[in-house]
C-alpha positions, 0 to 999 in steps of 0.5 A, spaced: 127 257 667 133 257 671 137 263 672 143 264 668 150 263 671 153 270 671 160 272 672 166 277 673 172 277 668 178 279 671 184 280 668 189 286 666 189 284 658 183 287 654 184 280 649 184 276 654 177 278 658 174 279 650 176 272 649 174 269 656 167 273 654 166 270 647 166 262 651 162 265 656 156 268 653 156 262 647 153 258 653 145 259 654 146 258 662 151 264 663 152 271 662 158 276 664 156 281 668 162 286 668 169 286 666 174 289 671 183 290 670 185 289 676 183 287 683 181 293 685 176 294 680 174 287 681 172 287 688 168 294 687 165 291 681 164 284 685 160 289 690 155 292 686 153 286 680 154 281 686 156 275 680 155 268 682 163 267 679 169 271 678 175 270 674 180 271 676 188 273 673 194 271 677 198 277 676 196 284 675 197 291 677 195 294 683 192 288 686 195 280 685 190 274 684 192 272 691 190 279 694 183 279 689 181 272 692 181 275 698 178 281 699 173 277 694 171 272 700 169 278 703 164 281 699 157 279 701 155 275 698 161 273 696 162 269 688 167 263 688 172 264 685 176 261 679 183 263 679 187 263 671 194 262 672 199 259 667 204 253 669 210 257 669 206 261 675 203 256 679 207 258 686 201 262 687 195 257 686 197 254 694 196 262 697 190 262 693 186 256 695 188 258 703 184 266 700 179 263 699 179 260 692 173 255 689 177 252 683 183 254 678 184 252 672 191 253 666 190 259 661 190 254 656 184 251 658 179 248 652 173 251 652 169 245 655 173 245 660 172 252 663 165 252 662 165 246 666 169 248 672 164 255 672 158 249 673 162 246 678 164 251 683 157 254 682 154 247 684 158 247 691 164 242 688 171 243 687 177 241 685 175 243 678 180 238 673 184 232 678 190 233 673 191 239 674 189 239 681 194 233 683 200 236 679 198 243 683 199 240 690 205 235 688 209 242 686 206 247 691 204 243 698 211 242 698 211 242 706 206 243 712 205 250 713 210 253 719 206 253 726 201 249 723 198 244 728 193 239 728 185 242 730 182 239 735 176 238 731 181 232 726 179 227 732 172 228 731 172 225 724 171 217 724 176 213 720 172 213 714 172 220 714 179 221 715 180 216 709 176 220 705 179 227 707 186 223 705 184 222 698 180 228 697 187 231 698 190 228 693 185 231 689 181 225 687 173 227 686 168 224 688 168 218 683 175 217 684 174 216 691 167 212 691 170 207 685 176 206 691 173 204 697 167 201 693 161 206 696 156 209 692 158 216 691 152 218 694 155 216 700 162 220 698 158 226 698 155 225 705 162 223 708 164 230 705 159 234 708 161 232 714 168 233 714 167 239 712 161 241 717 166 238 723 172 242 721 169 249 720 171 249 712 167 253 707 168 247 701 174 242 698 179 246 698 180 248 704 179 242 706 185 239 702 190 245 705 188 241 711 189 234 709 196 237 707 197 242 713 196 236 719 201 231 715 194 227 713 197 227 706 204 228 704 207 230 698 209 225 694 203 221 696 200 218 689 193 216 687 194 210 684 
């Protein structure tokens, strides 16, 4: 039998993570560990239960999403993490990507959603809803960062795996990317791997900061 999914939840409202906590535990594969209000409490109770994923809250005393996102990253073995975040709040969802974030979602999220996007980061994917992610990027990766500069490793990558690192940045799946340039998705998944491998990156997202960051993508680049 496999494992259930655990998970940290938090967030500085009670209401919140009691909701958060009702989703969760009606699923059959997952389980909440441990609750936390701040980010403090988050990253010592992330070192002692060691879940597999974390909740994380945008704003919150003591300790923003942002800062919980990294300290998190650092905790071994460190949870992917979701980060919640209302539209209105969204500035941050660019600074919590480049910390180390698996995935964020809109707290209005329907159930299935947030249930889905857990199984995905615990699968090793990212970019949980395209929708949500093309919107994010549009708004946020406004610019390359100051002083960024192109790594050397991006001339390793092939033409192909450029290409596939230009649409992974416009936040299209895997399926997207394969209906687009008419491969399996097998083989997408195999491009991906090797751009992450050749770049160094710890999964998608890091791989989107760098498709935006080097001016392989610019904002405004749509999908369709």
């Amino acid at each position: 039998m496999t494992a259930a999914i655990t998970l940290l939840i938090v967030d500085d409202e009670t209401i919140v993570r009691e909701g958060l906590r009702a989703i969760i535990e009606a699923e059959p594969d997952m389980v909440v560990v441990g609750e936390a209000s701040d980010g403090i409490e988050a990253v010592a109770a992330a070192c002692d239960l060691q879940p597999a994923v974390a909740l994380v809250d945008v704003q919150m005393p003591r300790m923003d999403g942002v800062e919980t996102t990294r300290r998190l990253a650092e905790v071994s073995p460190s949870p992917r993490v979701i980060v919640l975040t209302t539209f209105d709040r969204n500035e941050y969802v660019y600074d919590s990507m480049r910390a180390g974030a698996s995935g964020f979602l809109l707290k209005d999220v329907r159930r299935d959603q947030l249930t889905n996007a857990i199984r995905t980061v615990v699968a090793g994917d990212h970019l949980l809803a395209p929708t949500i992610t093309r919107r994010l990027i549009e708004q946020f990766c406004s610019r390359p960062s100051p002083g960024s500069a192109t790594p050397p490793e991006l001339r390793d990558l092939t033409e192909r795996e450029l290409e596939v690192l230009s649409l992974l940045g416009r936040g299209l799946s895997n399926g997207e990317m394969a209906a687009r340039l008419v491969v399996a998705e097998t083989t997408i998944k195999t491009h991906v791997a090797h751009i992450l491998a050749k770049l160094g990156l710890r999964d998608r997202a890091q791989a989107v900061i760098v498709a935006y960051e080097t001016g392989l993508v610019t904002p405004g680049a749509h999908c369709g």
